[in-house]
NULUM-626381 format. One line per field, with one value per residue (C-alpha): x, y, z. Coordinates in nm, 2 decimals. Each point is the difference from the previous one (the first is absolute). Layout:
BEGIN
u: [X, ...] .
v: [Y, ...] .
w: [Z, ...] .
//
This chain:
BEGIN
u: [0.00, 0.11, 0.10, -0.30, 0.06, -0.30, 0.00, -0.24, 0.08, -0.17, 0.06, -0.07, -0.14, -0.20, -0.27, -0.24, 0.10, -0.43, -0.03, 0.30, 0.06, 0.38, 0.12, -0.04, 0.07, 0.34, 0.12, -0.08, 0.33, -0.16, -0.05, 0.30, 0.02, -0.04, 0.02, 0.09, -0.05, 0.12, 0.07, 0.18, -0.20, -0.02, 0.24, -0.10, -0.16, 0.29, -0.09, 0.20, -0.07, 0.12, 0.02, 0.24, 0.25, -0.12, 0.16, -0.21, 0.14, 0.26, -0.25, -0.33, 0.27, 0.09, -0.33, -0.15, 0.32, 0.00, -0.29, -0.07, -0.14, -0.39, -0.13, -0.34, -0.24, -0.33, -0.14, 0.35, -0.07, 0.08, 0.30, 0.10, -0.04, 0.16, 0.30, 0.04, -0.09, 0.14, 0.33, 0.06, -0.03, -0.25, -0.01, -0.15, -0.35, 0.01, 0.19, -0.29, -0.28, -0.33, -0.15, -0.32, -0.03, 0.02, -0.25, -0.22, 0.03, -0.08, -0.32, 0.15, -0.05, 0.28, 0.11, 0.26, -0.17, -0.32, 0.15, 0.16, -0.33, -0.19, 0.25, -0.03, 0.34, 0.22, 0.23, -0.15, 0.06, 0.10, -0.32, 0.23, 0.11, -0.25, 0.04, 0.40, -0.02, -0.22, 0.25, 0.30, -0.02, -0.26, 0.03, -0.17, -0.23, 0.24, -0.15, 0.03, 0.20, 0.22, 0.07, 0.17, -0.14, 0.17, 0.06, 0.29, 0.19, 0.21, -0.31, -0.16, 0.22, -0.28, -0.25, 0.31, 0.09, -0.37, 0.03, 0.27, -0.21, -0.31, 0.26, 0.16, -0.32, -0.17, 0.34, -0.14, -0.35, 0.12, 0.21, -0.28, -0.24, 0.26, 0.02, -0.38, -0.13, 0.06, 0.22, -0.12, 0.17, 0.26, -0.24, -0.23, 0.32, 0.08, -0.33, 0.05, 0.35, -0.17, -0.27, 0.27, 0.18, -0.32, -0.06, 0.41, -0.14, -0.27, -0.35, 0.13, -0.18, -0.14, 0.14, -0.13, -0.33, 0.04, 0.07, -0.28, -0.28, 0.08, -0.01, -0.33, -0.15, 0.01, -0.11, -0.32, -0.07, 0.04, -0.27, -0.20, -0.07, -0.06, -0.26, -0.20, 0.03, -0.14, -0.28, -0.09, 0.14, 0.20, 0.37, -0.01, 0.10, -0.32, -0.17, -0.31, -0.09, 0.05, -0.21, -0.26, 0.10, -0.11, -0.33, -0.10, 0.06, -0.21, 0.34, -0.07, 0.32, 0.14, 0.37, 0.27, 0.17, 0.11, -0.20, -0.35, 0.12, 0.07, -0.34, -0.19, 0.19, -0.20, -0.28, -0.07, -0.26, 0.24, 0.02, 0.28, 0.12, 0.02, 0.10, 0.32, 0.09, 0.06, 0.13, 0.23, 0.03, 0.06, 0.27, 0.16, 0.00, 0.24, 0.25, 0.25, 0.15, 0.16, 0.08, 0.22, 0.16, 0.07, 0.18, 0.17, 0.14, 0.14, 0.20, 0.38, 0.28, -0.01, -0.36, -0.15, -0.22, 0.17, -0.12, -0.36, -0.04, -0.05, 0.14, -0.30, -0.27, -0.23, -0.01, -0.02, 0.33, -0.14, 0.21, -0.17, 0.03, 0.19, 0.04, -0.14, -0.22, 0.00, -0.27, -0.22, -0.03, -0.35, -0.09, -0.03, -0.25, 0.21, 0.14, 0.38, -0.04, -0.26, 0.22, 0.31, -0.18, -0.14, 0.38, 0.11, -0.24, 0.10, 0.37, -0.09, -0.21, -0.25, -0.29, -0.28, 0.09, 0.00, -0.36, -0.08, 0.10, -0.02, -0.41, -0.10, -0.32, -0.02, -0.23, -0.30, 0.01, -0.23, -0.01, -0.07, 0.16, 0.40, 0.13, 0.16, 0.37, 0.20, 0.37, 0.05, -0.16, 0.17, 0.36, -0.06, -0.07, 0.31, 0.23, 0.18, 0.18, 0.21, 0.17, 0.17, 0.26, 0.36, 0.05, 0.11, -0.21, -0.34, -0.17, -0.15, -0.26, -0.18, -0.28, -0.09, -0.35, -0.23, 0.24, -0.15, -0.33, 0.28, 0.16, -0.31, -0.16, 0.39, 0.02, -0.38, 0.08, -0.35, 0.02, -0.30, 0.15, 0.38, -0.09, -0.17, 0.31, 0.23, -0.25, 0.01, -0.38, -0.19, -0.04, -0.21, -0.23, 0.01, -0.05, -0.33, -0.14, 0.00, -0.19, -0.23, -0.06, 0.08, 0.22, 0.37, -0.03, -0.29, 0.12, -0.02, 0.26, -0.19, -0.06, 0.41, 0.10, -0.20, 0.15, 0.34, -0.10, -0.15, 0.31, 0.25, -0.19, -0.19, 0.34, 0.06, -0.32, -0.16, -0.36, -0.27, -0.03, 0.41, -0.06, -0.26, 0.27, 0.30, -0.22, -0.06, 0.32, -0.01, -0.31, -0.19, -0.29, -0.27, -0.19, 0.05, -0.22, 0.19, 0.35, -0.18, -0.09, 0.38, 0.20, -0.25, 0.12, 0.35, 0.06, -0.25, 0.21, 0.35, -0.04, 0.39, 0.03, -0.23, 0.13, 0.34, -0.13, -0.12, 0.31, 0.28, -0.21, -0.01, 0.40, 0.05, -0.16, 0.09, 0.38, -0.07, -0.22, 0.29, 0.32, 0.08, 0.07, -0.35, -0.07, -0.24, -0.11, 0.08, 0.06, 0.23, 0.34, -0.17, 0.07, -0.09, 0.18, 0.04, 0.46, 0.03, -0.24, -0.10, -0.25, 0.16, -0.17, 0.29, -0.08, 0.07, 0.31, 0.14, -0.04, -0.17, -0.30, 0.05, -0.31, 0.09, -0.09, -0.32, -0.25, -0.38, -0.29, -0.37, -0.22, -0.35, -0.14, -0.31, -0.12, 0.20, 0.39, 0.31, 0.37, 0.15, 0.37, 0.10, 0.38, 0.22, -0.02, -0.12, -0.38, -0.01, 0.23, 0.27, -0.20, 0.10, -0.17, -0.18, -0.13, -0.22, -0.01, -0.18, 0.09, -0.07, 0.26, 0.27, -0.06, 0.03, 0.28, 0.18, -0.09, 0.12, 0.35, 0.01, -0.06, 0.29, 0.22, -0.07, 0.04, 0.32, 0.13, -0.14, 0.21, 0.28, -0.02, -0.08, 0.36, 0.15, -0.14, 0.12, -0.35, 0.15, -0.32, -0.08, -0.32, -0.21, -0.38, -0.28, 0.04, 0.19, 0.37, 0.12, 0.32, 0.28, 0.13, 0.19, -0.19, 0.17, -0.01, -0.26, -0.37, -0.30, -0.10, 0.37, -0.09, -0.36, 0.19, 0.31, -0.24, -0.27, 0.29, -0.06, 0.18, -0.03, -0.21, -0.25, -0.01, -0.37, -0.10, -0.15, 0.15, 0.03, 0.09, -0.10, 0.28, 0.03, 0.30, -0.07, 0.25, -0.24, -0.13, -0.37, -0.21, -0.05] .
v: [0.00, 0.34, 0.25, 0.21, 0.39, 0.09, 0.38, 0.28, 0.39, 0.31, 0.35, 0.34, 0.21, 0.31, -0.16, -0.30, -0.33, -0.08, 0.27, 0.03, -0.38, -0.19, 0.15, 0.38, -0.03, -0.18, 0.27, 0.35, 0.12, 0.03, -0.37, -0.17, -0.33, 0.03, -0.35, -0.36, -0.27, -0.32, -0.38, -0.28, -0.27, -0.17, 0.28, 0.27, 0.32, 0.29, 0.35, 0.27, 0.37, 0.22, 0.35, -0.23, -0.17, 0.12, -0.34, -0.33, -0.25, -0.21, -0.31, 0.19, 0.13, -0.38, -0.14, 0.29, -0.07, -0.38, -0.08, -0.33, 0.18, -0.01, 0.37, -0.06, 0.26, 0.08, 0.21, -0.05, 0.28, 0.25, -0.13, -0.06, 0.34, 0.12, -0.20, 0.15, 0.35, 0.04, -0.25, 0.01, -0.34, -0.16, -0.34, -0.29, 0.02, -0.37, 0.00, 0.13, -0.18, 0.17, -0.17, 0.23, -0.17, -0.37, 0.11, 0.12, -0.32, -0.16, 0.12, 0.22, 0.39, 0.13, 0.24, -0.14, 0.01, -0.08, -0.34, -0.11, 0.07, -0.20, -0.25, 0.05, -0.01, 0.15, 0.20, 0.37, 0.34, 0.23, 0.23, 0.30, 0.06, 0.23, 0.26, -0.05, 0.05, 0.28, 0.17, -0.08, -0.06, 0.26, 0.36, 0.22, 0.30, 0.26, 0.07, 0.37, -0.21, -0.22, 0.12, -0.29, -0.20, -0.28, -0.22, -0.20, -0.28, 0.23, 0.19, -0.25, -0.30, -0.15, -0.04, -0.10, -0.28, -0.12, 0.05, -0.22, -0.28, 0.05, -0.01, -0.33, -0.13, 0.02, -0.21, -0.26, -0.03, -0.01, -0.30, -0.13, 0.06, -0.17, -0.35, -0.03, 0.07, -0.18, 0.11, 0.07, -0.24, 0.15, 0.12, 0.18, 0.20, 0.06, 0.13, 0.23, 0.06, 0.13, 0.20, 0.20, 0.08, 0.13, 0.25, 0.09, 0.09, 0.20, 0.18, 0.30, 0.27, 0.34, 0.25, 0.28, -0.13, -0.11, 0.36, 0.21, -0.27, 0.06, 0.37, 0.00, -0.25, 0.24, 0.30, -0.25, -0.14, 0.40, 0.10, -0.33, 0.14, 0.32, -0.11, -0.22, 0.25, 0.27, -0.24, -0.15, 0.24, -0.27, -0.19, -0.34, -0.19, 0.12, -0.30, 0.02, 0.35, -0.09, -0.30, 0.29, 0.23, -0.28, -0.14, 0.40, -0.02, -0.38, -0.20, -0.24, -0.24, -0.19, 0.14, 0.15, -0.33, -0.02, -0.26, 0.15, 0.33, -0.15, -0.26, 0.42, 0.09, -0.18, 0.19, 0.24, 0.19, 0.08, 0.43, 0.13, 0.15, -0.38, -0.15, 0.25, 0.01, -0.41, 0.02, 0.18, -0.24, -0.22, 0.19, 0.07, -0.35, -0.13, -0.21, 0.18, 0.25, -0.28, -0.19, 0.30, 0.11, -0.41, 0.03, 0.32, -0.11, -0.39, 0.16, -0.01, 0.17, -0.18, 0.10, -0.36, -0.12, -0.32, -0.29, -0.01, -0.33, -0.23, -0.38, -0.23, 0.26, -0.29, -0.34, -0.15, 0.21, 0.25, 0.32, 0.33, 0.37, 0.24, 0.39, 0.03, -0.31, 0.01, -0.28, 0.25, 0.23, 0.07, -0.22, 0.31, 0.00, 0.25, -0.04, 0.06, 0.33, 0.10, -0.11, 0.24, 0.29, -0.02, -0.01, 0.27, 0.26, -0.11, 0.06, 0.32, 0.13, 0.20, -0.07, 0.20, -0.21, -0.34, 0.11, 0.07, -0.31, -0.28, 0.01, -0.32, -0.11, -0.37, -0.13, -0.19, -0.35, -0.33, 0.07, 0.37, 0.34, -0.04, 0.29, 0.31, -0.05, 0.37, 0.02, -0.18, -0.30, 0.02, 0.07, -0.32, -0.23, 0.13, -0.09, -0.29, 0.25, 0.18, -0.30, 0.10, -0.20, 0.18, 0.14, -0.22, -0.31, -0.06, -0.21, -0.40, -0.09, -0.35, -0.15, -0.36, -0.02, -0.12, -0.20, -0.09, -0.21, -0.15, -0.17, -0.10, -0.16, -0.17, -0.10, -0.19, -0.13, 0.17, -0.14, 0.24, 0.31, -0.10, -0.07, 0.35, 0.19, -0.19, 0.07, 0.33, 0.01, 0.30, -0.22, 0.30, -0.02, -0.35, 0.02, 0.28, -0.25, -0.26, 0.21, 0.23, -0.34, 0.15, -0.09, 0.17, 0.25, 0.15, 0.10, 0.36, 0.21, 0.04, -0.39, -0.07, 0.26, -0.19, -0.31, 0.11, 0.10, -0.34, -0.20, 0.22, -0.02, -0.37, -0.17, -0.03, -0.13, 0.36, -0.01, 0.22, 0.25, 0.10, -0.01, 0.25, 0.19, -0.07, 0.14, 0.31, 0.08, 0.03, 0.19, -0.31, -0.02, -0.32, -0.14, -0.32, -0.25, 0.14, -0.12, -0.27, -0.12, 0.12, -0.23, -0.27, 0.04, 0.05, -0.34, -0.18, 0.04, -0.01, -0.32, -0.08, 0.35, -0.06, -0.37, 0.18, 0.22, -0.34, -0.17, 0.22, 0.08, -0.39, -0.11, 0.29, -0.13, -0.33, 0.07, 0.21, -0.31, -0.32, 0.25, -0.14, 0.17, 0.01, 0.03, 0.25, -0.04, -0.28, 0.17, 0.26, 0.02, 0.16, -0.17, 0.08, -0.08, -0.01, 0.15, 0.18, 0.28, 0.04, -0.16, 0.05, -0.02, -0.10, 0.16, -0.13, 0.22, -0.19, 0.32, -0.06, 0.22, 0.01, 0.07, 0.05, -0.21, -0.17, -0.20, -0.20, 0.05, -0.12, 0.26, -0.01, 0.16, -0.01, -0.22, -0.28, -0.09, 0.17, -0.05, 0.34, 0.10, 0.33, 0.13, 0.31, 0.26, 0.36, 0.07, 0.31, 0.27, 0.03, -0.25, -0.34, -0.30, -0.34, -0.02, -0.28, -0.06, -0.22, -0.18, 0.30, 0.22, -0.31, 0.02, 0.35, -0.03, -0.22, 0.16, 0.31, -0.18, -0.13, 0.31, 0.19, -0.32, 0.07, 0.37, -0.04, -0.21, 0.24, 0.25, -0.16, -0.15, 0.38, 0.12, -0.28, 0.11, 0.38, 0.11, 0.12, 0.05, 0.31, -0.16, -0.26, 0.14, -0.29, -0.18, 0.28, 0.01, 0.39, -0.06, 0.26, -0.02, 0.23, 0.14, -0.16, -0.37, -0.25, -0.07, -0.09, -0.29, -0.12, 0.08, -0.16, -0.33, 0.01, 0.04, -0.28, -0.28, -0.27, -0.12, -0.38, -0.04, 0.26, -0.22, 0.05, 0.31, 0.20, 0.33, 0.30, 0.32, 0.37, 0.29, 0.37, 0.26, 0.33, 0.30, 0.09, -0.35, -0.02, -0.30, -0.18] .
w: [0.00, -0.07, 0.28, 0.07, 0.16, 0.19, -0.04, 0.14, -0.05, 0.19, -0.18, 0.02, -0.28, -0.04, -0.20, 0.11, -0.17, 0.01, -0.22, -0.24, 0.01, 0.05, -0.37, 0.03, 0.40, -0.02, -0.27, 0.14, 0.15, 0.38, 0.03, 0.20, 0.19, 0.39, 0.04, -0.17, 0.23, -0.12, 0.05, -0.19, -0.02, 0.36, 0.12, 0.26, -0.09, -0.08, -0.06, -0.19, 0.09, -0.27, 0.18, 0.19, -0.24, -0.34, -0.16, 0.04, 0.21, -0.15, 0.05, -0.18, -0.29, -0.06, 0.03, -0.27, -0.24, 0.04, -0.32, 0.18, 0.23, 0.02, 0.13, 0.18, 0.20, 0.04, -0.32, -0.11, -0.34, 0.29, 0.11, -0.37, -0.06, 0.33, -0.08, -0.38, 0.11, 0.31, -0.04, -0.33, -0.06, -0.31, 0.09, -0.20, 0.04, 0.01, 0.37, 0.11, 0.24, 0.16, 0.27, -0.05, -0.37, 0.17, 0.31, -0.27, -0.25, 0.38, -0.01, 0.33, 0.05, -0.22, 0.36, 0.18, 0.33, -0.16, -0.11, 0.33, 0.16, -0.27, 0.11, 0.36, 0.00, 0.32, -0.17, -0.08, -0.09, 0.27, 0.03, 0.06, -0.34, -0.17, 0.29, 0.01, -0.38, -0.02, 0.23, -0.23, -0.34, -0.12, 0.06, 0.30, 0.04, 0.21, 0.29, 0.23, 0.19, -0.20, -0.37, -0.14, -0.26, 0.02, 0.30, 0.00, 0.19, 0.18, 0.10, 0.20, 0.07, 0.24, -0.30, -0.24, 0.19, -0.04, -0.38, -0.05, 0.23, -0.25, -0.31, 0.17, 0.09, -0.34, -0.18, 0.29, -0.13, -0.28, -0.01, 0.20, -0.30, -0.20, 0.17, 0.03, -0.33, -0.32, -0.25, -0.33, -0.32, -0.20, -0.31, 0.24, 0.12, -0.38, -0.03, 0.29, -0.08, -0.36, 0.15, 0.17, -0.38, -0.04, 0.26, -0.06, -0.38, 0.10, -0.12, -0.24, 0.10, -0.20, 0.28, -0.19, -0.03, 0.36, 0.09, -0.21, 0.15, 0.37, -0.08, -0.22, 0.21, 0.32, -0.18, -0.14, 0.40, 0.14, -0.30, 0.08, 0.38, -0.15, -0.22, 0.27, 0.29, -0.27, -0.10, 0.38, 0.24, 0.12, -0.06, -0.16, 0.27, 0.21, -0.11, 0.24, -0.17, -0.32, 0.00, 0.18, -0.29, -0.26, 0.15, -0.02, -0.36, -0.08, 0.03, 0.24, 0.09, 0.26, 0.01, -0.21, -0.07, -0.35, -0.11, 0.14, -0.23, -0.28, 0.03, 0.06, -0.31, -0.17, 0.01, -0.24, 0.16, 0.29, 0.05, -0.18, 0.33, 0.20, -0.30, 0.01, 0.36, -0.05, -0.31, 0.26, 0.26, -0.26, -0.10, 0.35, 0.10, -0.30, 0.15, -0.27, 0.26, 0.23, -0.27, -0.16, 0.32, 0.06, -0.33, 0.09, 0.30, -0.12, -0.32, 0.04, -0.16, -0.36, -0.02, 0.04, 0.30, 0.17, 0.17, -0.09, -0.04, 0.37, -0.05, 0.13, 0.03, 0.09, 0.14, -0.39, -0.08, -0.24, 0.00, 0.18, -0.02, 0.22, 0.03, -0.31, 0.02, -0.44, 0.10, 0.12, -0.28, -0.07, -0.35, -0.20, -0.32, -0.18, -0.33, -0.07, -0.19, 0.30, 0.27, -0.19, -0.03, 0.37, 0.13, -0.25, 0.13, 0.40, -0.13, -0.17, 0.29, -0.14, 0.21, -0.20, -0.27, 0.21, 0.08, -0.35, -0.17, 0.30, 0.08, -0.20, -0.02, -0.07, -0.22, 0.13, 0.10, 0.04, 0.40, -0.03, -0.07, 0.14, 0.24, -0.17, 0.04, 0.10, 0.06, 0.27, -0.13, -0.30, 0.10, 0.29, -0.34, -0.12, 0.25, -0.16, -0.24, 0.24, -0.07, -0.30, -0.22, -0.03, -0.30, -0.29, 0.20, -0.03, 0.26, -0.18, 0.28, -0.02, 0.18, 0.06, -0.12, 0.24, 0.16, 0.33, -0.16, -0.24, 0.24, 0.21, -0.33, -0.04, 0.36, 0.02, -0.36, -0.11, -0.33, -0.18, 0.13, -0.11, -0.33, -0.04, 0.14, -0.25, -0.27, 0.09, 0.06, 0.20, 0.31, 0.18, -0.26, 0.06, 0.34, -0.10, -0.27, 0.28, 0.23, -0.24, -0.19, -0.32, -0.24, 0.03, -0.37, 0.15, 0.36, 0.07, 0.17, 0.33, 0.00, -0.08, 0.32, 0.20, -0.14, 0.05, 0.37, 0.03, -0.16, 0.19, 0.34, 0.05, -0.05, 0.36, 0.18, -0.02, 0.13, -0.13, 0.30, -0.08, -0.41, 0.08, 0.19, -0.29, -0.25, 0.19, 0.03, -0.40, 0.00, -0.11, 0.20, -0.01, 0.26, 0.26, -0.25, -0.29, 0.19, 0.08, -0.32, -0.12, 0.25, -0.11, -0.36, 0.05, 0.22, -0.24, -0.29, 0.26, 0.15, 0.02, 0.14, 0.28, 0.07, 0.03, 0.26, 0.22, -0.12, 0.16, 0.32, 0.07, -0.08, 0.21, 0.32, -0.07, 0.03, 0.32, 0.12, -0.13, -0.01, -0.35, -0.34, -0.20, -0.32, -0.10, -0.38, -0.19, -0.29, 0.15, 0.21, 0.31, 0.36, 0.36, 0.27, 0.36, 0.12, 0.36, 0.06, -0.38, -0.21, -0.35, -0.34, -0.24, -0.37, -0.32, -0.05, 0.36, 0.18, 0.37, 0.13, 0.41, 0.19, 0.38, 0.28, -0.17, 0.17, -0.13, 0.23, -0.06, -0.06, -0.05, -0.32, -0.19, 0.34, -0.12, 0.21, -0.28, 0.06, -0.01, -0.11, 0.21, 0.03, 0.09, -0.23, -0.14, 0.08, -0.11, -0.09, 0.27, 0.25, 0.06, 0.14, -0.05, -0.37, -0.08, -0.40, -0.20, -0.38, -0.18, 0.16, 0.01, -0.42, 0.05, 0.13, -0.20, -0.30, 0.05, 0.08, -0.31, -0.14, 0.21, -0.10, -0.35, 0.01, 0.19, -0.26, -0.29, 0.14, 0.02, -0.37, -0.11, 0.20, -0.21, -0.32, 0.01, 0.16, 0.38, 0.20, 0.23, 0.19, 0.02, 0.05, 0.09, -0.34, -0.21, -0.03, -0.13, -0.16, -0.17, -0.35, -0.20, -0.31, -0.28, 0.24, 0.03, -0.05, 0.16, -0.17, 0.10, 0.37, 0.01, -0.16, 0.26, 0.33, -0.09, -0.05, 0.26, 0.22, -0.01, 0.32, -0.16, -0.33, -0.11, 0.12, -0.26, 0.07, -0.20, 0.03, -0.19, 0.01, -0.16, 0.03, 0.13, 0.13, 0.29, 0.22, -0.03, -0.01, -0.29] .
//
């Protein structure tokens, strides 16, 4: 085994690392180190103060030069950037090891602490540390009484002391994190190893475009609260009165949510007077201000925004946003030429003229007349092109068509539905000609977005009560019996689907219940098994699922006795706890794996064909080409080549090139 250095740093800086993120933070000229403690292996902890001896230790010098040497810490991009920044030192990203990345492919909280408590392990975090950092490694008000703005070691030796006990404490439960969580196999840390060339590459960003929206889009929020307080009497954010306001003029609504507006929008009756002040609020409550100052704060000195892309965002693997979050960007129904001249006039920051020319009025649809979109709402569709390709590059973006209900119709061998993909049939309008009982040429576009809705959401043991829910969240609204009548349809003409569903719940609690390897599907390389704490699902592609500490209980449902999977995991957004899950969310699960597995890959086969990627955003990979270089039809061939595990998936993929990102 190689000889692992177990390394944690604390730093000053003047800016907030949760803001500006590890990249811009290492390099701005106040951040220094404080502290590196450090161990060898089994050896004891060691510490190296620099405002002491500003050379490292002999023993850390060696152990950072020897390239045998495995470097491994907790969110170890930090430390990786510390180490280049700070030390001067650009190491092989593949010395690296994160033991947040392997707590989080655990199916553990992804925080150190968080982890050894989901372990109930005895080794912690020293509470102290926030307090002792806040006092050192950020900057402080002056006070009447004290104007320095800086405390440091020599300042207050007492609290110092305690410092270098949180710093030597946290390389403790660290290595403690280390032996009791399993490591990841070597391609899992090439993946990670390449998601970290990625967020070294960067986002290029349009500064200047940056720049002119933050201006333009404060001048539009101060004449927004100009315009309601004229019209009402009162600020936006005075909700009580405005709702008051509105009932005196016939608008009768529950809140000022965005969705209740843009429902009220609707109506074309409403007084021009209510219909502006929440057009307005509308308006005001664009998420595209925090969004541009997110942007603002994360570029660094080459112009690019760095590490923006989070290894094993989820359980499954997938990749998530940070700073940024790119995977956030609102959809955006804006053409190219739209999106352009939306960004030219923020540049150019002429706001009578932004008024002028971005009031759109969309044309009417099937579910009613659509909201009109002002500024606001148009510059927040345009936010993907302040990504903008250097010049000489254009940016050749691909996206794996429907790739989720691919692999689910691969995975439960649904012969009908495989067939169609690879015959490149409409398979929502198949999925619509099932349920309307019409034949598939005469399905209407209503009918085939409520097919798609219906093929995209039913896969995984959805009920009627939650379709009704999915398809409000796309503005499709139909009643209970409707759903009903829908999930009848889709596990009618599904039926391996649905036995897939049964299938992986019950090899599951069989190997909890005999603490052998079972196999899920007969037609597919998918196991369960039983190894320490963990319930694992092993996937085609030989990578392991972990779910923590699992356990089967009978439950009683529908009046009848059900055995019941549960484990430790996410419930919902930052809470953790007992999850119980059912066949559905196991194929969930697994399918959106495979997918990851397959993306991964993609990625990798693109950096090998000359197509270096920037990020990977849910199932679209943006990749940067010079002008005279490459194709998309060369890129949608490259990413859909199978690995040999994934032999049979009918995959496919749909790219265009553009200088700005936008969605395709």
């Amino acid at each position: 085994m190689r000889p692992v250095l177990h390394l944690d740093f604390e730093t000053y800086s003047d800016l907030d690392v949760r803001v500006v993120g590890a990249y811009r933070y290492a390099e701005h000229p106040s951040t220094e180190i404080l502290v590196a403690g450090y161990a060898l292996d089994d050896g004891p902890v060691r510490q190296w103060e620099p405002h002491l001896a500003k050379r490292p230790p002999a023993d850390l010098r060696a152990a950072l030069e020897d390239p045998d040497v495995l470097i491994l810490a907790h969110n170890a991009e930090f430390e990786r950037r510390i180490i280049v920044n700070c030390m001067g030192l650009d190491l092989p990203r593949t010395r690296y090891r994160c033991t947040a990345v392997r707590a989080a492919a655990a199916g553990l909280p992804r925080a150190l602490d968080g982890a050894l408590a989901a372990l109930g392990h005895v080794v912690r975090k020293d509470p102290r540390g926030k307090a002792l950092l806040r006092r050192f490694a950020s900057p402080r008000k002056p006070t009447k009484h004290d104007d320095r703005t800086r405390i440091r070691p020599a300042d207050d030796p007492e609290k110092w002391s305690q410092l270098l006990e949180y710093n030597k404490q946290d390389v403790i439960a660290e290595k403690a994190l280390d032996q009791a969580i399993p490591d990841l196999p070597p391609r899992e840390w090439r993946y990670y190893q390449y998601v970290c060339k990625l967020n070294d590459r960067g986002l290029p960003i349009d500064l200047a475009a940056l720049d002119g929206a933050a201006r333009m889009t404060r001048k539009l929020e101060q004449s927004t609260v100009l315009e309601v307080t004229r019209l009402t009497g009162h600020r936006p954010t005075q909700v009580a009165k405005i709702l008051a306001w509105l009932g005196r003029k016939g608008v009768t609504i529950p809140n000022l949510q965005l969705k209740t507006i843009q429902v009220a929008l609707r109506e074309q009756s409403m007084p021009l007077e209510a219909r502006t002040v929440l057009l307005a609020r509308v308006e005001a409550s664009k998420a595209s201000t925090k969004k541009i100052k997110a942007m603002q704060a994360v570029v660094c000195k080459d112009g690019r925004a760095h590490g923006t892309v989070l290894p094993y965002g989820a359980h499954t693997g997938r990749l998530a946003g940070r700073l940024i979050q790119p995977h956030n960007f609102p959809r955006g129904l804006l053409t190219s030429t739209v999106q352009d001249l939306v960004l030219d006039l923020f540049t150019k920051g002429d706001i009578d003229l932004i008024r002028m020319l971005l009031w759109h009025q969309p044309e009417p649809t099937p579910s009613g007349p659509q909201p009109i979109q002002g500024p606001m709402s148009m510059l927040a569709q345009s936010m993907r092109g302040f990504i903008r390709a250097p010049s000489g590059y254009r940016f050749v973006v691909v996206d794996y068509a429907a790739v989720e209900a691919r692999i689910l119709a691969w995975l439960a061998n649904e012969a009908k539905l495989l067939i169609a993909y690879r015959n490149k049939v409409d398979t929502y309008k198949m999925m619509a000609s099932d349920l309307y009982q019409v034949p598939i040429e005469e399905v209407t576009k209503e009918q085939r977005r409520i097919g798609k809705n219906l093929r995209l959401g039913a896969g995984y043991q959805l009920g009627p009560p939650r379709l009704v829910e999915h398809c409000a969240k796309e503005e499709i609204f139909i009643t209970l019996e409707f759903a009903t009548k829908a999930i009848r349809a889709f596990r009618d003409t599904n039926r391996n689907i649905v036995r897939s569903w049964y299938a992986l719940e019950d090899a599951a609690i069989r190997a909890m219940q005999t603490g052998q390897q079972v196999r899920a599907l007969k037609d597919r390389d998918l196991f369960f098994e039983k190894w320490r704490d963990w319930l694992l699902m092993e996937l085609p592609s030989g990578r392991k699922l972990h779910y923590y500490a699992p356990s089967v209980e009978t439950v009683v449902k529908f009046g009848k006795p059900k055995l019941q999977l549960s484990y430790f995991g996410e419930r919902k957004a930052g809470m953790r706890g007992r999850v119980s899950t059912y066949g559905g969310k196991l194929v969930e699960n697994a399918v959106q794996s495979i997918a990851r597995d397959i993306m991964m890959e993609g990625m990798l086969a693109g950096e090998e064909a000359g197509y270096p990627a920037l990020v990977n955003i849910h199932d679209e990979d943006l990749t940067l080409r010079k002008h005279d270089e490459g194709n998309v039809k060369e890129l949608e061939q490259v990413v859909c080549k199978m690995p040999q595990w994934a032999a049979g998936i009918p995959l496919a993929a749909e790219g265009f090139e553009c200088e700005r990102y936008r969605k395709g």
